[in-house]
C-alpha positions in Angstrom: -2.8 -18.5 -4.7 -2.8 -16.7 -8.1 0.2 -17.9 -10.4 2.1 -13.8 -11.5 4.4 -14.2 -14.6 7.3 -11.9 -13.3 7.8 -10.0 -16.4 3.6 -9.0 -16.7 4.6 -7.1 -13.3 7.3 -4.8 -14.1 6.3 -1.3 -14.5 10.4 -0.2 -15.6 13.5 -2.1 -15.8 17.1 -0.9 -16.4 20.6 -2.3 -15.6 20.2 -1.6 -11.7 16.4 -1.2 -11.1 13.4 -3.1 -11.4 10.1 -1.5 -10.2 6.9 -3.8 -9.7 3.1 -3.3 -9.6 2.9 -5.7 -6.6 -0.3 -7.8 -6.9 -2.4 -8.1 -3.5 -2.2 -10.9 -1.1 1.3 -11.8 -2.5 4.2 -11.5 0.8 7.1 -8.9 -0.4 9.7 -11.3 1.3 9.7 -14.9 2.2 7.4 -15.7 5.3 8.9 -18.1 7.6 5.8 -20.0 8.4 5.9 -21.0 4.8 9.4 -20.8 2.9 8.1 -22.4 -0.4 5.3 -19.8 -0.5 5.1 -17.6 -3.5 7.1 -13.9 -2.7 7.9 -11.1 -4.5 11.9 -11.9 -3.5 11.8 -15.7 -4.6 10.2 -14.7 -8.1 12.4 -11.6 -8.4 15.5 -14.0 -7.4 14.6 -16.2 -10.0 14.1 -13.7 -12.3 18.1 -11.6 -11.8 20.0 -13.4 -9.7 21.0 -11.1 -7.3 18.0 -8.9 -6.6 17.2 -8.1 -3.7 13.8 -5.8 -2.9 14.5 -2.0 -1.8 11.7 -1.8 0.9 8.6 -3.9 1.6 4.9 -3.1 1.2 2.5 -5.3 3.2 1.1 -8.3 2.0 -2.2 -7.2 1.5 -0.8 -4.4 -0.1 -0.4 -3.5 -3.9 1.5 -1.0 -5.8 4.9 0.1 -6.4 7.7 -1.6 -5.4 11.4 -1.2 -5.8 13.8 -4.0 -6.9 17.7 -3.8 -6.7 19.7 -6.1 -9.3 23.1 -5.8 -8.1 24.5 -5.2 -4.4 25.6 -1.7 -5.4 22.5 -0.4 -7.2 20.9 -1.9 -3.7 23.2 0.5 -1.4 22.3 3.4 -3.9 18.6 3.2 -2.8 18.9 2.3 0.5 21.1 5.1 0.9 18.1 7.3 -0.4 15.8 5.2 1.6 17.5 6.5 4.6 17.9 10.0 3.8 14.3 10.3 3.1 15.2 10.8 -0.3 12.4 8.7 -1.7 8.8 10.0 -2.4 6.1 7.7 -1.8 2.2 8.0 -2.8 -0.1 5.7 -1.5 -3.8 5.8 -2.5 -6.5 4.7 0.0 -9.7 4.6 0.3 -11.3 6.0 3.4 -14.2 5.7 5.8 -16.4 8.9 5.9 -15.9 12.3 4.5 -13.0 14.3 5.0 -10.9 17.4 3.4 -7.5 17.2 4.1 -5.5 19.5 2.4 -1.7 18.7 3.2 -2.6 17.5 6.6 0.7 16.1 8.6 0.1 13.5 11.2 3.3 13.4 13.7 2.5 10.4 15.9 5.2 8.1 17.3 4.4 4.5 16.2 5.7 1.7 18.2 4.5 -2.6 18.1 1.7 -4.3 19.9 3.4 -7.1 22.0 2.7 -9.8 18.9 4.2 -7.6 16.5 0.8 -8.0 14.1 -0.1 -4.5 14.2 1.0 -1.0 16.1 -0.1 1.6 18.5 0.8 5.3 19.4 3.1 5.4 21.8 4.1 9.0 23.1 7.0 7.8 25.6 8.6 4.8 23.7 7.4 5.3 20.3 9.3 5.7 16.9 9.0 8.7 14.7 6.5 8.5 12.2 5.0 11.4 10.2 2.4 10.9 7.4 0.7 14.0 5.3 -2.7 13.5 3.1 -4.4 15.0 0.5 -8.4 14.3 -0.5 -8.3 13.3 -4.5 -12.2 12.9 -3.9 -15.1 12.8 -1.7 -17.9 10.3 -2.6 -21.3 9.8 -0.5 -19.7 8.4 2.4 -16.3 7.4 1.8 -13.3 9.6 0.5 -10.2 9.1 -1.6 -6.7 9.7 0.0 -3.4 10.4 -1.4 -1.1 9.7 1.3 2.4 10.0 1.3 4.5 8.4 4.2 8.1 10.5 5.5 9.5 7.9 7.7 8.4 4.3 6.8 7.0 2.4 9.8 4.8 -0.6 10.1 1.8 0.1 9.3 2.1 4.0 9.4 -0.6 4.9 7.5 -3.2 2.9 8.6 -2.7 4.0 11.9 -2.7 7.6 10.8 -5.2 7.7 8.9 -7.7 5.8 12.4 -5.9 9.1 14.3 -7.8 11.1 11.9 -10.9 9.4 12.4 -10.8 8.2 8.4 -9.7 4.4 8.9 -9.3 2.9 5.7 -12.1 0.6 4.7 -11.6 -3.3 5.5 -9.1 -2.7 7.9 -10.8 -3.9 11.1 -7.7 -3.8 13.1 -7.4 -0.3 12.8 -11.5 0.6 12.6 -12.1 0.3 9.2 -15.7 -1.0 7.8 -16.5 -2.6 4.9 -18.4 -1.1 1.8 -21.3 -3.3 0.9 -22.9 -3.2 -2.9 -26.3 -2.9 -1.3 -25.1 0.6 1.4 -24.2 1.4 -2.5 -27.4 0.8 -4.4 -30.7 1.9 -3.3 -32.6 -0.9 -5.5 -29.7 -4.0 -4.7 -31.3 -6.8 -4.1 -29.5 -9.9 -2.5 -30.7 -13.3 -3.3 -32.2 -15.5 -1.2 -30.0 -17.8 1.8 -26.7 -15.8 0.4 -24.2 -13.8 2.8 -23.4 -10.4 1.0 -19.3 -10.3 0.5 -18.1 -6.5 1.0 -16.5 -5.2 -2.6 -13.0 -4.8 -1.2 -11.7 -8.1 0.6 -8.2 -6.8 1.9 -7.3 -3.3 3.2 -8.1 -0.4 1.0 -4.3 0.5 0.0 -2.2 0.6 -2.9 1.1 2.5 -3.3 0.7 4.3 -6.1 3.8 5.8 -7.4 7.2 5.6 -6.4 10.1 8.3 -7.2 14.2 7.6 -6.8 17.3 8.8 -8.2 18.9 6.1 -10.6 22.8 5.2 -10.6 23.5 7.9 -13.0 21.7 10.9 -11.1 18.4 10.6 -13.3 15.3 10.7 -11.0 12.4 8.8 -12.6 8.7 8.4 -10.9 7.2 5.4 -11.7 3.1 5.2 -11.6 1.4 1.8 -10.7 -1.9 1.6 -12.2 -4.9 0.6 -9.8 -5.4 -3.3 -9.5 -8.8 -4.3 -10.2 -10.3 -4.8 -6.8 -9.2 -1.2 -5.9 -10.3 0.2 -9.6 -13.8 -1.6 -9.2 -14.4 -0.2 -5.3 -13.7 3.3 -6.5 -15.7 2.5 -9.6 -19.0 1.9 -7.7 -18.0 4.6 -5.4 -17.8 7.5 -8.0 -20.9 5.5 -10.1 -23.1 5.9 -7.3 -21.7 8.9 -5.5 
């Protein structure tokens, strides 16, 4: 695991709120099959004493992500949280081509028995509605602004499959892999060595984040691309 100074992470910072470019592959909260693990809570914890994170964003997941410093600035945004008072953007990269223009996927979400991933579920399903927005097409694969209403597990992932555009290295819901050589017409491998696809996690980063602060002031807060999400869209627009 890659060692994060706290402070090279935070995107803003006031007396109440902290927001984060969350690195990949690093858990929001502790996990409890490995309590000394590194988290975002146990580095923010050490960082203000009484912080506590806002929401959660998977742990493959990157972006923007909301930290509380005291118990009231917590209650402010969870009250907002609640209200669906926060506006989220996710960016993800997509399998195949696709226009969507405001599209709004209203598909009840509910949890596989293991509770590792979801499914549509009609009859016992939660709410969950999703709308998305093509930033840019590329050959075969597409960029997607998505931005989540309600906040399930693993919402958009599962929306974005429903749409027949799974997001790429996310086998559990149908997503592929992008190899260098589906890329480049002239790549050329070397010999006895396994091609690794460019993106080794799912294809999503949350890419901005907007809230009301303590004293009423609304602030959006951008999180710049990591760089195994800048590289993939990189090659993508390079040899579109």
């Amino acid at each position: 695991m890659t060692k994060f100074d706290f402070k090279d992470l935070i995107l803003f910072e006031n007396e109440d709120y902290i927001v984060i470019n969350k690195p990949p592959h690093v858990a929001t909260i502790n996990e409890r099959t490995a309590d000394k693990s590194v988290s975002i809570l146990r580095m923010a914890k050490e960082y203000s004493f009484d912080a506590q994170v806002a929401h959660r964003l998977d742990k493959e997941t990157s972006g923007a992500l909301a930290i509380a410093k005291n118990p009231e600035a917590y209650r402010h945004l969870a009250m907002q949280f609640e209200h669906r008072e926060v506006t989220k953007r996710y960016h993800a990269v997509a399998n195949g081509l696709h226009d969507f223009d405001s599209i709004s996927v209203f598909l009840p979400i509910s949890p596989v028995k293991d509770g590792t991933a979801v499914k549509i579920d009609r009859q016992k399903g939660k709410a969950a509605e999703t709308v998305f927005f093509t930033l840019k097409a590329f050959r075969r694969h597409t960029l997607v602004e998505c931005i989540p209403i309600t906040g399930r597990m693993h919402q958009i992932r599962i929306h974005l499959q429903c749409l027949k555009a799974p997001i790429v290295c996310d086998p559990t819901y149908g997503g592929a892999n992008v190899l260098l050589s589906s890329l480049k017409k002239d790549y050329k491998l070397k010999q006895e060595t396994e091609e690794r696809p460019i993106m080794q996690r799912v294809a999503l980063h949350a890419f901005s984040l907007s809230f009301q602060l303590m004293n009423g002031e609304t602030i959006k807060v951008e999180a710049p691309y990591p760089k195994d999400f800048a590289v993939l869209v990189k090659l993508l627009e390079k040899n579109n």
